[in-house]
VOGU-3710 file (C-alpha; in Angstrom, 3 decimals, decimal comma):
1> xxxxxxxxxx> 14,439/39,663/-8,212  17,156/38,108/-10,484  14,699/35,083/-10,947  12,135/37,250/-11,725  13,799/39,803/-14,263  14,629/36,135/-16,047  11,170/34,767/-16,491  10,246/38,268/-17,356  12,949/37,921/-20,030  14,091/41,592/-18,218
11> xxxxxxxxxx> 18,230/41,624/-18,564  18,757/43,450/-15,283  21,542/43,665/-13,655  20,539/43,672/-9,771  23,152/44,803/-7,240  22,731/45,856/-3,032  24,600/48,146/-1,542  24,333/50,111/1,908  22,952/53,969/1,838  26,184/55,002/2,348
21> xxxxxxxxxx> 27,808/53,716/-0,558  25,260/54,169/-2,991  27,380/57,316/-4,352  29,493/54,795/-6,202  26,714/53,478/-7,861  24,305/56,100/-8,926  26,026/56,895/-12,258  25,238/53,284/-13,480  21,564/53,605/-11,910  18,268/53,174/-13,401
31> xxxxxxxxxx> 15,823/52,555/-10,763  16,893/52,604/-6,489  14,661/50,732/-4,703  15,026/51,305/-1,118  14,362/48,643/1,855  11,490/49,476/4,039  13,913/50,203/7,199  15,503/53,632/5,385  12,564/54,548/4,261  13,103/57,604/6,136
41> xxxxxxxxxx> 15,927/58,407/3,707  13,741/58,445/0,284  13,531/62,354/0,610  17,215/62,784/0,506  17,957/60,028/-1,964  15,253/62,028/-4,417  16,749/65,190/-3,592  20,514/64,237/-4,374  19,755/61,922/-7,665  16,048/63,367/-9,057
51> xxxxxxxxxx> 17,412/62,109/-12,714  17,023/58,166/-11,058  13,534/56,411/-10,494  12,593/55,549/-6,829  10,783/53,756/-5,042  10,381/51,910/-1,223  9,830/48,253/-1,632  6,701/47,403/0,001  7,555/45,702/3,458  5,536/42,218/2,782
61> xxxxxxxxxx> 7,359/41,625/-0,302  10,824/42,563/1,349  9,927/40,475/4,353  8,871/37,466/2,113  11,519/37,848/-0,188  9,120/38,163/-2,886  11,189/39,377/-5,588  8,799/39,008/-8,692  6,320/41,908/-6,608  9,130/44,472/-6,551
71> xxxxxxx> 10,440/43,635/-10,050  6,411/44,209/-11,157  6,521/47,321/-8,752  9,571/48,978/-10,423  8,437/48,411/-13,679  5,010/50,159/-12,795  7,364/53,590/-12,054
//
């Protein structure tokens, strides 16, 4: 995704971080985009942070590490 925010000429600044730690992060958060596997969690995540942009990445381009989809995917929000 940091390839693809390049080419884009995007400055993004791309970080990971488990569910449970996302608190730390949310202040300094644009869009979340969650991995397929918590999925289940995008009601809370929307609930506790409405103000920040989510998504679920599309499982083919998480599996295939196909990070110019999801940076095209966000952008689309």
């Amino acid at each position: 995704m940091k390839e693809a925010c390049k080419a884009l000429g995007i400055e993004a600044q791309i970080r990971a971080t488990s569910a449970n730690n996302f608190v730390e992060y949310a202040k300094n958060t644009d869009i979340l985009l969650l991995a397929p596997q918590i999925s289940f969690l995008e009601n809370d995540f929307q609930k506790n942070w409405p103000q920040i942009r989510q998504m679920v990445i599309i499982g083919l381009n998480y599996g295939t590490m196909n990070g110019q989809n999801v940076v095209k995917q966000a952008l689309a929000l």
